[in-house]
N, C-alpha and C positions, 0 to 999 in steps of 0.2 A: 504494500500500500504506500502511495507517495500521495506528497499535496503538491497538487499538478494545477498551474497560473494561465492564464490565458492573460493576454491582450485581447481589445475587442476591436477597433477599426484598425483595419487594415490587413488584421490576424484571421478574426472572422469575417467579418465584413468587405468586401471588398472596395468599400468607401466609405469616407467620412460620415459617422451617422448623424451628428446634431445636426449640417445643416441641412442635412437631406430632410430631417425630422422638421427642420421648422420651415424649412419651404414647402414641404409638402401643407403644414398645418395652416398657413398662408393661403395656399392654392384652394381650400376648399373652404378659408374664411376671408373672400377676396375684399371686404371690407377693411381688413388692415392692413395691405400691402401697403400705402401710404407711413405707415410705421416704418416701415422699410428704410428710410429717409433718414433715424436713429440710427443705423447701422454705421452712417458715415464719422461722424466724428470719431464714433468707438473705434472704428478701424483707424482714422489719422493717431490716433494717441496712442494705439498698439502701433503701430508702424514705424513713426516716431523714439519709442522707448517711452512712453509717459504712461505706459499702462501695460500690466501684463496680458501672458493670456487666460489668468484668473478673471479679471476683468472685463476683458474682451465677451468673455463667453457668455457672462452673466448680463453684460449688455445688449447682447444680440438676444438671449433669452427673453431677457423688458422688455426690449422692443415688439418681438413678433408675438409673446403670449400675457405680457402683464394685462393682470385684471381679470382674465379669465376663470373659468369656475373649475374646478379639481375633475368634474363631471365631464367640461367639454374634453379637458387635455385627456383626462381617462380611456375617452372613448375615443382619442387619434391616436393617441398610446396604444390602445388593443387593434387598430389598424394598421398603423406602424409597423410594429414589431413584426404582424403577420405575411405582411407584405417584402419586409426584409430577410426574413426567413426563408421567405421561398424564392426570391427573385437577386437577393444584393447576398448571399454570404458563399466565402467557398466550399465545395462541398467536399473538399480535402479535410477541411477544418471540422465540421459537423462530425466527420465519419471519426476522425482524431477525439473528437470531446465523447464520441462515443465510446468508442477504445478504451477509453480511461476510464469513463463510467464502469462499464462492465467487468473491467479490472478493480471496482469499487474503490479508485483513487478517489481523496478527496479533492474535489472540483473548484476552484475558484475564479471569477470574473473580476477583473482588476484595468476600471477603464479609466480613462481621463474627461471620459462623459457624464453626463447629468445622470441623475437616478433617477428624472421621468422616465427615462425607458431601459436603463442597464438592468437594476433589478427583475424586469420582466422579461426581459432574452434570458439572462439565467437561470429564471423559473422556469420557462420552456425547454432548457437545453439543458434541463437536469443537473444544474452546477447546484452545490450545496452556500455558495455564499456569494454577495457581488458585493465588492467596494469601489467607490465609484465617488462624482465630485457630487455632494449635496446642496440643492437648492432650497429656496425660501419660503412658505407657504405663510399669507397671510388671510387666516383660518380658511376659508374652503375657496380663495380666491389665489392666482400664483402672486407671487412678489417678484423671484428670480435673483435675488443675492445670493451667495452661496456661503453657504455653514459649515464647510469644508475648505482646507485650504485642494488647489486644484490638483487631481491625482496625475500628477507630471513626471516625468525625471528624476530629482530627487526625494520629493515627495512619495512618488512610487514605490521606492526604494525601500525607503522609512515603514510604508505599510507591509512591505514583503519581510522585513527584518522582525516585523510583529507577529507576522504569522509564522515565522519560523520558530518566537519566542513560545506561542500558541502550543505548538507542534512539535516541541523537542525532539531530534533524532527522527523525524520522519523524511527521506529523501524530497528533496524538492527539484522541482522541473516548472521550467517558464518557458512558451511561447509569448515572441511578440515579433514586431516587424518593423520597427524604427529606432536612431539612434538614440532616441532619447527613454528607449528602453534599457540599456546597457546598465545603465546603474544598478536598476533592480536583476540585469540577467547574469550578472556578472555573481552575485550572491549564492543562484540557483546552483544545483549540483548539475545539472545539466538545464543545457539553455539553448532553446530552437529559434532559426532565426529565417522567420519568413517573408519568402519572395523577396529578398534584397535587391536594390539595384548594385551596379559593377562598384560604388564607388563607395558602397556598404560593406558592399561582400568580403572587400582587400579588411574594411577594420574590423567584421565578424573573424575572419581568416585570424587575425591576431589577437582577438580575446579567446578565442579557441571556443567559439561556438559552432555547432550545429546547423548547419542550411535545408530550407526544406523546399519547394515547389509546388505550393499549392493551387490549382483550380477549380 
């Protein structure tokens, strides 16, 4: 039994899922696309260095769903998800998280995504936990600050060093697909390193990880 990490855009996903998530949420509430307009400054001040991409994120979140009822998001949420399951993830990846299930490894999702919709890909995909960046609800309306700092890089790290603290002595293993995974893959007892580009691969090559090829 190992505690086996997933990454989830890019890992599973084969794209970015917030903005897919809130353009899509947009498309079918075309009354706020004019919010859309919020997006600019947030982007000048992340672009700039005057904001991160904790920031960033939770702006672009205001903008396309603040005020919203928990009920509507709920219900683009259970759209979402089902929609990216069958059409946006690879099915290298599926058939892997399955593997492991069935090997009764314990399952963990570890995004640098919102938990509108991370926790619910993990409920479907049979992971046993998801950590992921937390946003804001103010009571059954969204807010979109986040009460989390952003699950990134170092940060990542941090929570995989906890799970290890969790889990003493259980072998651990990490998929993900970006450099700014290496912090926490570099921790794992083994660490897969998917669909890199050439210019990844050379510094996967020298932290002595694992490359995988998933479609």
């Amino acid at each position: 039994m190992a505690l086996v990490v997933f990454d989830l855009d890019g890992t599973i996903s084969r794209h970015d899922t917030l903005l897919a998530y809130l353009i899509g949420f947009l498309r079918r509430n075309p009354a706020r696309w004019p919010r859309v307009l919020l997006w600019i400054p947030a982007v000048l001040l992340f672009v700039t260095g005057f904001a991160d991409r904790g920031a960033l994120k939770s702006a672009l979140m205001k903008a396309a769903l603040g005020g919203c009822s928990r009920a509507k998001i709920d219900a683009w949420t259970d759209r979402y998800v089902s929609e990216l399951l069958q059409h946006g993830v690879f099915a290298d990846a599926l058939s892997a998280v399955a593997q492991h299930r069935s090997a009764r490894d314990l399952l963990v999702l570890m995004s640098a995504s919102p938990d509108l919709y991370v926790a619910e890909i993990a409920r479907r995909l049979g992971f046993f936990e998801a950590i992921c960046t937390g946003v804001r609800w103010q009571g059954e309306r969204f807010g979109g600050e986040l009460t989390t700092p952003n699950r990134r890089g170092a940060e990542k790290a941090l929570c995989f060093a906890a799970l290890q603290q969790r889990y003493p002595g259980m072998p651990t293993v990490a998929y993900a697909n970006s450099a700014s995974d290496f912090d926490h893959m570099r921790l794992a007892d083994a660490a897969w390193l998917v669909n890199p580009s050439p210019a990844l691969l050379r510094d996967a090559e020298h932290a002595h990880f694992r490359v995988l090829t998933w479609r």
